[in-house]
C-alpha positions in Angstrom: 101.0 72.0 -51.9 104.3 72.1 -50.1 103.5 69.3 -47.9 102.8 66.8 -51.0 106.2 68.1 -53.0 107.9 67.1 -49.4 106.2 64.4 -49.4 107.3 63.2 -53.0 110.6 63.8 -52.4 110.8 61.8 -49.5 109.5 59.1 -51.1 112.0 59.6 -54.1 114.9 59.9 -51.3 113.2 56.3 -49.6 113.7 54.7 -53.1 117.0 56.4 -54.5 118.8 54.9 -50.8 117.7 51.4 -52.0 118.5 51.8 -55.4 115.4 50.7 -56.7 114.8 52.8 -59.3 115.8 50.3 -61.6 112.9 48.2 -61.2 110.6 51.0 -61.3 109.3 51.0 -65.0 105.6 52.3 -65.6 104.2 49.3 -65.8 105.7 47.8 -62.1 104.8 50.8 -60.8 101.4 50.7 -62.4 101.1 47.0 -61.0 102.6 47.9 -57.6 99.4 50.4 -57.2 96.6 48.0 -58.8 98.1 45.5 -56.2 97.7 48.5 -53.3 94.7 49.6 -54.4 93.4 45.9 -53.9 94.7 45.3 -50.1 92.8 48.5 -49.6 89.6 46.7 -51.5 90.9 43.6 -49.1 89.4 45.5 -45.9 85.7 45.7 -47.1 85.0 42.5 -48.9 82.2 40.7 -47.9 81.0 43.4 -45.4 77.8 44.9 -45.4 77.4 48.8 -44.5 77.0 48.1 -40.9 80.0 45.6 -40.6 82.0 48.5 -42.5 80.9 50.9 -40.0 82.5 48.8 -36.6 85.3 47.5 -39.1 86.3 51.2 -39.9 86.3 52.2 -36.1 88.2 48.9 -34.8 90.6 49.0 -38.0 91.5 52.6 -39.4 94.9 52.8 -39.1 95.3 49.3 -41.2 93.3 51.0 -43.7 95.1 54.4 -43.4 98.4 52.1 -44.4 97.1 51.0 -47.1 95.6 54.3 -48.4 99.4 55.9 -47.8 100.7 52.9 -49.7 98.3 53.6 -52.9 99.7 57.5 -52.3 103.3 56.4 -52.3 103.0 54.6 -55.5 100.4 57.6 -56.9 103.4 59.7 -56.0 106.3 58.1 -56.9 104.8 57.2 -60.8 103.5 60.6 -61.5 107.6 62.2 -60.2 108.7 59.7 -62.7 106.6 60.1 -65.2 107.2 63.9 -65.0 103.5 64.7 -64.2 102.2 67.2 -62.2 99.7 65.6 -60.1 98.4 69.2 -58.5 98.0 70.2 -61.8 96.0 67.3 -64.1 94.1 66.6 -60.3 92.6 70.2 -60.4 92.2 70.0 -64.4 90.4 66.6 -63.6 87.9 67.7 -61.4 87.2 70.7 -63.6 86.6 68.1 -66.2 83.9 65.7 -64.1 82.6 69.7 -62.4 81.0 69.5 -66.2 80.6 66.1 -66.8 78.7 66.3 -63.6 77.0 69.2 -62.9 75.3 70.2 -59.5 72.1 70.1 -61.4 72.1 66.6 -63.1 73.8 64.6 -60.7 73.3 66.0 -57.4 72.2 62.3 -55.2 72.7 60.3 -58.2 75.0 57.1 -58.8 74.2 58.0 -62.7 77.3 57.8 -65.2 77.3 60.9 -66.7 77.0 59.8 -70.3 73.1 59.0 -69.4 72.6 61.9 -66.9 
């Protein structure tokens, strides 16, 4: 993933320049991307599936912002934190592979605890 690790460090060079890492604790950072996560959320509220439909169309590259925004912080808290996000992503889906199989959840919105 030599684009991502570029990527990373980018960011990392964005924030070092500022000297921001001093605000960047876990938890800020943790709050930063809840708070991300939510102006992404921001852009469907109250919109059925065919509103979504025009609203993706007429507004993706608002959205695509705020996806890259939720990927800088995603970033920037697991270079910190000294995780390997390539790593624990592809040990992850491993893990929900089993949790849900092919078999059992294939067209299912089921949690996989009562699959």
């Amino acid at each position: 993933m030599k684009n991502l690790d570029e990527l990373t460090r980018r960011i990392i060079a964005f924030r070092d320049a500022r000297d921001w890492k001093q605000f960047h604790n876990p938890k800020d950072c943790a709050i930063s991307l809840s708070l991300e996560a939510s102006e992404l959320l921001e852009h469907f509220q109250w919109k059925n599936a065919e509103e979504m439909k025009e609203y993706i169309k007429t507004h993706k590259e608002h959205i695509g912002d705020e996806l890259a925004d939720v990927l800088y912080w995603v970033l920037l808290m697991s270079y910190d934190l000294n995780i390997d996000i390539i790593e624990v992503s592809n040990k992850k889906l491993k893990q929900n592979n089993e949790k849900y199989s092919v078999e059992k959840a294939k067209g299912k919105h089921t949690k996989y605890n009562k699959l």
